[in-house]
ZAKEFI-718640 format. One line per field, with one value per residue (C-alpha): x, y, z; chain; residue number from 0. Coordinates in Angstrom, 2 decimals. Layout:
// residues N
c1 <- X;...
c2 <- Y;...
c3 <- Z;...
ch <- A;...
i <- NUM;...
// end
This chain:
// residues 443
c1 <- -9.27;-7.34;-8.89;-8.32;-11.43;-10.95;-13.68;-13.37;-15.79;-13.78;-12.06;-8.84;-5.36;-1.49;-0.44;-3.98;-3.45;0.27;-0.81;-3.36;-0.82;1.31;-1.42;-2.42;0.94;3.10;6.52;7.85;10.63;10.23;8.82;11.89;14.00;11.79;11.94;16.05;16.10;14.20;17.03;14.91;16.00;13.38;12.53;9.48;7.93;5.31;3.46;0.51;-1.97;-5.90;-9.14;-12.28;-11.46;-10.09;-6.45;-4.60;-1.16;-0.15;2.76;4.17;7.60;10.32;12.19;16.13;18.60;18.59;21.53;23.76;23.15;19.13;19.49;20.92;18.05;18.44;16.08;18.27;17.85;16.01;14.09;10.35;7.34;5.17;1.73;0.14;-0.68;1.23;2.26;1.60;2.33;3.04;4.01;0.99;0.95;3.48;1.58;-1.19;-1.47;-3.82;-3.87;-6.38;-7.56;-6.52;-3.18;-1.20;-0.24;3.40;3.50;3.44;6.09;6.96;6.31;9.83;10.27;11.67;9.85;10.00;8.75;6.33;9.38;11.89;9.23;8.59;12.89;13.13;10.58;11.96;15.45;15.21;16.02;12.61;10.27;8.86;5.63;5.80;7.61;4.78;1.77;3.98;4.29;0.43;-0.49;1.35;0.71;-3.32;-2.38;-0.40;-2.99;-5.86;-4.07;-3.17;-7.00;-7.91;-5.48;-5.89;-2.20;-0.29;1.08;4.17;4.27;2.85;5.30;5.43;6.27;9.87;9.17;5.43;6.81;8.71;6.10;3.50;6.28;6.92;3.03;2.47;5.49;5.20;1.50;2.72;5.17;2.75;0.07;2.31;3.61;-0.19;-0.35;-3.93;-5.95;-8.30;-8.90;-12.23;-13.86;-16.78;-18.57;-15.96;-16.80;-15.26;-15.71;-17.29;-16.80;-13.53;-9.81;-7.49;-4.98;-2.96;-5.61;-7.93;-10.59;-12.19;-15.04;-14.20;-13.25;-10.45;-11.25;-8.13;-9.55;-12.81;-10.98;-9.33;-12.44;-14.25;-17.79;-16.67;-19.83;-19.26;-21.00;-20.31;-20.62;-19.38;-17.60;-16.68;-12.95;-11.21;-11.58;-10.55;-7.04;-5.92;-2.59;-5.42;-7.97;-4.71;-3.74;-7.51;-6.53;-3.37;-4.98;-7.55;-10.32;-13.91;-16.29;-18.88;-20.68;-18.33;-18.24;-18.60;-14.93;-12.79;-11.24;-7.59;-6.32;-7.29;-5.60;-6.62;-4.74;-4.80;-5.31;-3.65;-6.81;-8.46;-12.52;-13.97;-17.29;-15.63;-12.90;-10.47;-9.21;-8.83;-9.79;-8.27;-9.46;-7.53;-9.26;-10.10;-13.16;-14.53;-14.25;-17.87;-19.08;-17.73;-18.01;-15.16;-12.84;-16.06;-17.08;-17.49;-18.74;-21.79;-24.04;-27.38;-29.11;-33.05;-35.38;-39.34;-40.88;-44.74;-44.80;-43.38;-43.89;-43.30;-41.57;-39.45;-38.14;-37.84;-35.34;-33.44;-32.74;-31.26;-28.81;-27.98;-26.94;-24.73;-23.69;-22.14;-24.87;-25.14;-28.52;-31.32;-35.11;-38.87;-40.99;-44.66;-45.17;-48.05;-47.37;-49.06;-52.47;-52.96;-50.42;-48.92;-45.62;-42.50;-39.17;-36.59;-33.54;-29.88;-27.27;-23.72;-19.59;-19.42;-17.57;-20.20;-22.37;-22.04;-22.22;-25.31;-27.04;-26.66;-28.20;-31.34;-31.51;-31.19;-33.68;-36.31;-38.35;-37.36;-35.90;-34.35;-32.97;-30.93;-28.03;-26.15;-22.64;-23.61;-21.75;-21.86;-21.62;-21.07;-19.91;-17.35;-18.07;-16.50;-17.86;-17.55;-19.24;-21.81;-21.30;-25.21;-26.64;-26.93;-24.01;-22.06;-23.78;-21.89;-22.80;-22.66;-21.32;-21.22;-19.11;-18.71;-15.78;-15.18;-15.20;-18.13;-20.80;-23.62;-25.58;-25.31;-27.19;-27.07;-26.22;-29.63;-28.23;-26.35;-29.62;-31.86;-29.59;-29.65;-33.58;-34.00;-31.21;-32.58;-35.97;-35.99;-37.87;-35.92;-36.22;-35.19;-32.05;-31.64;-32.09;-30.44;-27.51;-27.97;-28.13;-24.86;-23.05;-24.02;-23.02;-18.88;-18.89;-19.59;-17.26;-14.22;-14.36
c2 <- -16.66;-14.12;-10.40;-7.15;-5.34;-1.37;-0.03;3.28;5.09;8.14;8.39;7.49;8.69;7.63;7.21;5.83;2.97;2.27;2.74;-0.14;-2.55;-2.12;-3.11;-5.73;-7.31;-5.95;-5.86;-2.27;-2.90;-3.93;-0.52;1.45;-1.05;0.89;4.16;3.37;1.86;4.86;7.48;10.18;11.45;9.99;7.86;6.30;7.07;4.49;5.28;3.69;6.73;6.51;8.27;8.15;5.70;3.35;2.17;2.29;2.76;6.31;6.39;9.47;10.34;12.17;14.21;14.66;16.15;14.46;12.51;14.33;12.44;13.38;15.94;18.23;18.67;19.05;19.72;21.43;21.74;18.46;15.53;16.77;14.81;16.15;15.80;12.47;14.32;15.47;19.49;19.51;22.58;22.85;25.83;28.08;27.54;27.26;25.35;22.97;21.91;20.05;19.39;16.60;15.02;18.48;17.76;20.95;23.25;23.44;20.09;21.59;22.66;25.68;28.22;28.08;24.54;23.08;20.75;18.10;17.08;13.68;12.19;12.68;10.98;8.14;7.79;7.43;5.05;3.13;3.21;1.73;-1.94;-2.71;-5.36;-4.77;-5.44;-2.96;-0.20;-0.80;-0.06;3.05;4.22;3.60;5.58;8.82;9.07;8.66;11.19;13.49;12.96;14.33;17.36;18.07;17.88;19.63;22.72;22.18;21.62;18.28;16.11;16.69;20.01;18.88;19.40;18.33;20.18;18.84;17.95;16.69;14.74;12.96;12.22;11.07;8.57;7.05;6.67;5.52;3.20;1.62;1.49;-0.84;-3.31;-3.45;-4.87;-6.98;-8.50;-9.00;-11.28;-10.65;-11.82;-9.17;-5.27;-4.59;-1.33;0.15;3.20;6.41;8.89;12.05;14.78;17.92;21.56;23.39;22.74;25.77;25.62;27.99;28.25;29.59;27.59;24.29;22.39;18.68;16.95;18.66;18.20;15.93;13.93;13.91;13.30;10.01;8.87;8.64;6.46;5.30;5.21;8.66;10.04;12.71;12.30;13.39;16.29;19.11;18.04;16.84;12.86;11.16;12.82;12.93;9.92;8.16;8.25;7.25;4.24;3.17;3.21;1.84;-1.45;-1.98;-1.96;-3.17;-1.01;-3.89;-5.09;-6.89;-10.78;-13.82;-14.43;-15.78;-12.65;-13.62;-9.92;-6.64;-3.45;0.23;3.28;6.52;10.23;13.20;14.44;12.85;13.20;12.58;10.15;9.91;7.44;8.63;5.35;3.49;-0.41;-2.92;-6.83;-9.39;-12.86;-15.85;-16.22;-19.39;-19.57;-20.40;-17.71;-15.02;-14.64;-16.48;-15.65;-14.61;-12.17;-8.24;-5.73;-4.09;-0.88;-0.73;2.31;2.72;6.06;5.86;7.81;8.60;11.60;10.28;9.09;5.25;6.32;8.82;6.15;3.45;6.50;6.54;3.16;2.89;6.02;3.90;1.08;2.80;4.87;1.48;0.00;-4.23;-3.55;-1.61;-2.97;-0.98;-2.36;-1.09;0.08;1.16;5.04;6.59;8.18;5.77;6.49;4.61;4.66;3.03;1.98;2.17;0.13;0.25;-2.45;-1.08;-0.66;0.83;3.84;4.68;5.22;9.63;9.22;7.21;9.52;12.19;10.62;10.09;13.44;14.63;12.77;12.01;14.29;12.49;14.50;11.63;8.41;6.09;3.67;1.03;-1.17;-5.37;-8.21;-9.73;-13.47;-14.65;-17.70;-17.12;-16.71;-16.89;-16.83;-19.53;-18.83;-20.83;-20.69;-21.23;-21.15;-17.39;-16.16;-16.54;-16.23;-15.73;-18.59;-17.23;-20.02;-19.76;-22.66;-23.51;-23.19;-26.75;-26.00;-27.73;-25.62;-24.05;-22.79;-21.88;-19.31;-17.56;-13.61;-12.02;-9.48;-11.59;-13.27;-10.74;-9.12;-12.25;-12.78;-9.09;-9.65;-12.93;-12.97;-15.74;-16.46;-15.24;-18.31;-20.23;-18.40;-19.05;-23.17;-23.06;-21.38;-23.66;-27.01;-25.88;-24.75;-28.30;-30.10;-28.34;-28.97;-33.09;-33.20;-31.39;-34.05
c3 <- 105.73;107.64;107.69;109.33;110.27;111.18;113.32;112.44;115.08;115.66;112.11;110.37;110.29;109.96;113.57;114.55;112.28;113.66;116.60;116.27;114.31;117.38;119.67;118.07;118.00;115.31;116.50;117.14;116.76;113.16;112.46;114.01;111.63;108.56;109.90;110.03;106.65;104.76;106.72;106.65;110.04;111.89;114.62;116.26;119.86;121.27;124.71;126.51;126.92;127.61;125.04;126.59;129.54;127.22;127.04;123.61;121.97;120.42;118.25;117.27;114.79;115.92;114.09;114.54;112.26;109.40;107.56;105.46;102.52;102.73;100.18;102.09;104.30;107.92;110.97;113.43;117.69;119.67;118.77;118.94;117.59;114.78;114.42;112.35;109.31;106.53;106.14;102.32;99.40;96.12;94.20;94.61;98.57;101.06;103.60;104.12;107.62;108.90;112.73;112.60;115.78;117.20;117.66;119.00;116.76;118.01;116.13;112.74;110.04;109.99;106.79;105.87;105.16;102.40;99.91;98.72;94.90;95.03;93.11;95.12;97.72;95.44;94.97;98.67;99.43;95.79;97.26;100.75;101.54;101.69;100.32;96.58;97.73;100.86;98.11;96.11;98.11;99.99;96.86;95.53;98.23;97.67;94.39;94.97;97.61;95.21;92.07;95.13;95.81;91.60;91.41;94.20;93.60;89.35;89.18;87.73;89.81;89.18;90.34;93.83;96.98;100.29;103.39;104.45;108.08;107.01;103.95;106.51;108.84;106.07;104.12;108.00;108.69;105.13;104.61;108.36;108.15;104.58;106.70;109.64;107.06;105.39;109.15;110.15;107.22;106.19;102.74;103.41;105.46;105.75;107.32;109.48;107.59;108.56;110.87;109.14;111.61;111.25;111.71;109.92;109.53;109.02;106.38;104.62;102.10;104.58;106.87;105.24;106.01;107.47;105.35;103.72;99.99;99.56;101.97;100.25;96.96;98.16;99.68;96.88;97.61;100.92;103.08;105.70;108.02;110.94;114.56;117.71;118.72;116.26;114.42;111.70;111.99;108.49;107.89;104.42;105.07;106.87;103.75;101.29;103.49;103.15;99.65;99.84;101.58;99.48;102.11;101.24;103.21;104.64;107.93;110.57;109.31;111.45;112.78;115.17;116.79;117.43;118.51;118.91;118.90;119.86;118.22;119.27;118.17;120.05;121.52;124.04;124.25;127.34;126.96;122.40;122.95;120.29;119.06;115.94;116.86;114.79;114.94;113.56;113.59;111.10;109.08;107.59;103.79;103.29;105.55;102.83;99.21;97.18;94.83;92.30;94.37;94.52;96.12;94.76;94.99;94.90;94.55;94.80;94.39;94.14;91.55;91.28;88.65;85.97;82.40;82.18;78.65;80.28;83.08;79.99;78.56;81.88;82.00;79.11;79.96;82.93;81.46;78.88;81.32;83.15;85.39;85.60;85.61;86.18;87.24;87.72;90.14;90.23;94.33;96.21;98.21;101.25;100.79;98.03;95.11;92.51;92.21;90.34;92.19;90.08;91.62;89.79;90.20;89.83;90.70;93.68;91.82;89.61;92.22;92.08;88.31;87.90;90.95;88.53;85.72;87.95;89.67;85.91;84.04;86.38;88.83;92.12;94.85;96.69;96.53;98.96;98.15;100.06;99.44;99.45;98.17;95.07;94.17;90.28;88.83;86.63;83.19;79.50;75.78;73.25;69.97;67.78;64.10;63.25;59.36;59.97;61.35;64.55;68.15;71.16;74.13;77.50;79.66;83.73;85.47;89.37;90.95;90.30;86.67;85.43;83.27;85.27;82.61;79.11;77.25;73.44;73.92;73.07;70.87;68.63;68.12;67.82;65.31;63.18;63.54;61.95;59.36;57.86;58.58;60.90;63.93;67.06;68.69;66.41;65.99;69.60;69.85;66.61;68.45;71.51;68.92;67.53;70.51;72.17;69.14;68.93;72.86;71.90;69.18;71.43;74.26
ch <- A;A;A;A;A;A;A;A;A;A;A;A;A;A;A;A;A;A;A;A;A;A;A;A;A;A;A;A;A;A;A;A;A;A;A;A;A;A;A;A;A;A;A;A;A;A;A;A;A;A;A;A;A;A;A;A;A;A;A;A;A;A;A;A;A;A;A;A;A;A;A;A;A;A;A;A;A;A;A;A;A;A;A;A;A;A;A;A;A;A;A;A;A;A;A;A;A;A;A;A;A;A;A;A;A;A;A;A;A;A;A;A;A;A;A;A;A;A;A;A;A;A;A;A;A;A;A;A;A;A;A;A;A;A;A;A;A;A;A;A;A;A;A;A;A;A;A;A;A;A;A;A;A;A;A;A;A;A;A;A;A;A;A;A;A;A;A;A;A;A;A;A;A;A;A;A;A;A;A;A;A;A;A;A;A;A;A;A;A;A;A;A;A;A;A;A;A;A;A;A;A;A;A;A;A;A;A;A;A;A;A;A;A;A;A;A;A;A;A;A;A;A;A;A;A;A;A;A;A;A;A;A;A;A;A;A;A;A;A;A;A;A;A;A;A;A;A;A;A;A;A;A;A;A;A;A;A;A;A;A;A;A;A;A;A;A;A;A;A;A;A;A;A;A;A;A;A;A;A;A;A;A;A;A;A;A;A;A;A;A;A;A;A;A;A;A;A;A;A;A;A;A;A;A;A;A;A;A;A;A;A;A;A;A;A;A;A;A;A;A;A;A;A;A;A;A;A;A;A;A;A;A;A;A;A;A;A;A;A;A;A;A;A;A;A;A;A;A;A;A;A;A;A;A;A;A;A;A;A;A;A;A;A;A;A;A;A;A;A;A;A;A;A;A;A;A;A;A;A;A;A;A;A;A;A;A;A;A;A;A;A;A;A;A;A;A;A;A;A;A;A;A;A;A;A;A;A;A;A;A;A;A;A;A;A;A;A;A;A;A;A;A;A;A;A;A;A;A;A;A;A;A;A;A;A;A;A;A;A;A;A;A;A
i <- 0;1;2;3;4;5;6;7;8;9;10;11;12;13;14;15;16;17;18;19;20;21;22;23;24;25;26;27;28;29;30;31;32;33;34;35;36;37;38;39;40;41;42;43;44;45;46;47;48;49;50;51;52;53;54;55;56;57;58;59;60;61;62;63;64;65;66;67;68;69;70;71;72;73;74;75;76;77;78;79;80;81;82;83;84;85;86;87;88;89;90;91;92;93;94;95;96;97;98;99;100;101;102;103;104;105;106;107;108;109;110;111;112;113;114;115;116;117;118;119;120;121;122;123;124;125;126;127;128;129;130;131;132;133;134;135;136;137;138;139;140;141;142;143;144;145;146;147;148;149;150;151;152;153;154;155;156;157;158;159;160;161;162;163;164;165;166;167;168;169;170;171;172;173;174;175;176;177;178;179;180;181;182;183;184;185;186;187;188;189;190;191;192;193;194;195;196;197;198;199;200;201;202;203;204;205;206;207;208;209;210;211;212;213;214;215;216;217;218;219;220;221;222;223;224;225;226;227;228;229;230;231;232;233;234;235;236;237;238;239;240;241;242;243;244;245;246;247;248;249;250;251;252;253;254;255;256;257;258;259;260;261;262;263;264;265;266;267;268;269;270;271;272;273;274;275;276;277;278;279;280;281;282;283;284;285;286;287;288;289;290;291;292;293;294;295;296;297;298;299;300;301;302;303;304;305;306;307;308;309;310;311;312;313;314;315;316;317;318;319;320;321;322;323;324;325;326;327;328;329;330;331;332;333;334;335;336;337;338;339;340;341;342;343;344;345;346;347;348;349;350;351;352;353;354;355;356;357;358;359;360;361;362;363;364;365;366;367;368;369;370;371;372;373;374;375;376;377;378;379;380;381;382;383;384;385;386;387;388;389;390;391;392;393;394;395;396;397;398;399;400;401;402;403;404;405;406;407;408;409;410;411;412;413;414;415;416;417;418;419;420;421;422;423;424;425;426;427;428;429;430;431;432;433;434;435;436;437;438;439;440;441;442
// end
């Protein structure tokens, strides 16, 4: 298996990321052919430049004036490049600029440019001579990026503009960034934890804490933290490309590293290398989780003032609120207490829900939670018609295809024990006789 593994150390954004593919061996050239094809009045820049001692590849777009036929739009006077990150407004504010990585602020669009509507975004990304798979993805990842900013600013999404020159910038990282990923030819990007930054970002909307909320927004559960010097790290095109690929946030696997690539940001952080590092290598197939598998969360508090009944109570708003599972384990504490862990299997995305639930319910003040992976056989129903009623048969198979294990659905059962009067386990080998039987008789 082919994967992409992002070390994200100093952060995430746009130009970072092309700036990686390029040094790790996607053709530029390829990506000047997209930045032709979408004729948007761009071009690419690449240069060699050095962050923290360390050598890597900055790409940067130029802007031009643009073609007559780009609605009408033009940028007039020299080529000049813009920073990474999208200038982004709407209706109720005219600009949204975010100089991540401290990129200069001569970079940015000015207050007077015109929009453009997410649609007219999503038309020229649709329109270009590009692969559907490539217009797809672009296209995921603006409107994840759009519905972000509806929510943060409590606006639809249709009402959500771009900044001209920034729109420009952010369809060239995002679209590139697409046909880069596609040339790599990867089954799988996997990241490092994200180091967002810290300290403010000034926008038109006055000055933000790092990281911008629509950054926040698209990065949903993605394990954070903040290091380093004071600045924005985990841009908000860098946070939707993270979306746009798919990435599983995990440990670095066993691999065969067949190329590496360093990106850079604008800034450069003497002793804080400000690079993106990409690795591209080959992993065994048995060393990772198969086609079954999923990432899962696992989140874990210890309680030791609490009523056993109350805690019974919480698990069961747990599970209907969505958790796989949820399990009490009885724990000794320091000086001597007793104590219950209470440990919650779950998506990944229900992770901020189901923390809710237990900072609700329970008296603990603190709990911890951590991403791991999760292996299942694949698994159907078939149904028993017993003398009762029918039972559902829970049936696990290996990838080969041959049954695993077999089991009546507890529920079913139970409900037909209480109905009927019957033993509960009898409904259940009852179940299992028949089920056994109908699989004989179907060979």
């Amino acid at each position: 298996m082919r994967i992409a593994y992002l070390e994200c150390f100093s952060g995430i954004s746009g130009d970072m990321l092309l700036g990686a593919l390029v040094d790790a061996g996607v053709p530029f050239e390829q990506l000047e052919a997209t930045v032709a094809a979408l004729n948007v009045g761009a071009r690419l820049e690449r240069r060699k430049v050095v962050r923290g001692g360390i050598s890597g590849t900055k790409v940067d777009v130029l802007m031009g004036d643009a073609p007559a036929e780009d609605a009408g739009h033009s940028h007039e006077g020299h080529s000049h490049p813009h920073s990474h990150e999208h200038e982004h407004s709407h209706e109720h504010a005219d600009s949204h600029a975010h100089h991540a990585h401290d990129e200069p602020a001569h970079k940015t669009a000015p207050a007077h440019a015109p929009h453009r509507h997410l649609s007219a975004i999503l038309k020229i990304i649709r329109s270009a001579p590009l692969s559907d798979a490539v217009k797809e993805s672009a296209c995921r990842a603006f409107q994840v990026l759009g519905e972000a900013e509806a929510s943060i600013h409590a606006i639809s999404v249709e009402k959500v503009h771009f900044h001209e020159v920034g729109a420009v910038d952010t369809i060239v990282d995002i679209v590139c960034t697409a046909v880069g990923a596609e040339l790599l030819g990867v089954d799988r990007w996997i990241s490092s934890p994200l180091n967002v930054g810290s300290g403010t970002v000034k926008c038109q909307h006055g000055t933000l804490p790092v990281p911008a909320p629509a950054t926040l927004a698209l990065l949903g559960d993605a394990p954070v933290y903040a290091a380093g010097s004071p600045m924005e790290r985990v841009t908000p095109t860098g946070a939707a490309v993270l979306r746009m690929l798919d990435v599983r946030y995990e440990a670095i696997p066993a691999m065969r590293v067949k190329a590496t690539g360093y990106g850079a940001g604008g800034r450069d952080t003497p002793g804080e290398p400000n690079l993106l590092r990409l690795l591209v290598g080959e992993v065994e197939q048995k060393s990772v989780a198969d086609s079954g598998s999923e990432p899962i969360a696992i989140i874990s508090t210890v309680i030791d003032d609490s009523n056993p009944q109350v805690l019974a109570y919480v698990s069961e708003l747990l599970l209907e609120a969505g958790a796989w599972d949820v399990y009490r384990a009885a724990v000794q504490m320091k000086k001597g207490r007793a104590g219950v862990e209470m440990t919650v299997l779950c998506r990944p995305d229900l992770v901020p829900a189901l923390q809710d639930v237990i900072f609700r319910e329970t008296t603990t003040i603190g709990l911890h939670w951590r991403l791991e992976n999760k292996r299942s056989l694949q698994r159907e129903f078939a149904e028993a018609l017993t003398p009762w009623g029918a039972v559902r048969i829970k049936i696990a198979r290996w990838p080969s295809g041959e049954i695993a294990n077999a089991s009546p659905e507890y529920e079913d059962c139970r409900a037909l024990a209480r109905k009927h009067g019957v033993a509960l386990k009898q409904v259940m080998r009852t179940a299992m006789e028949t089920y056994a039987s109908q699989t004989k008789e179907n060979r």
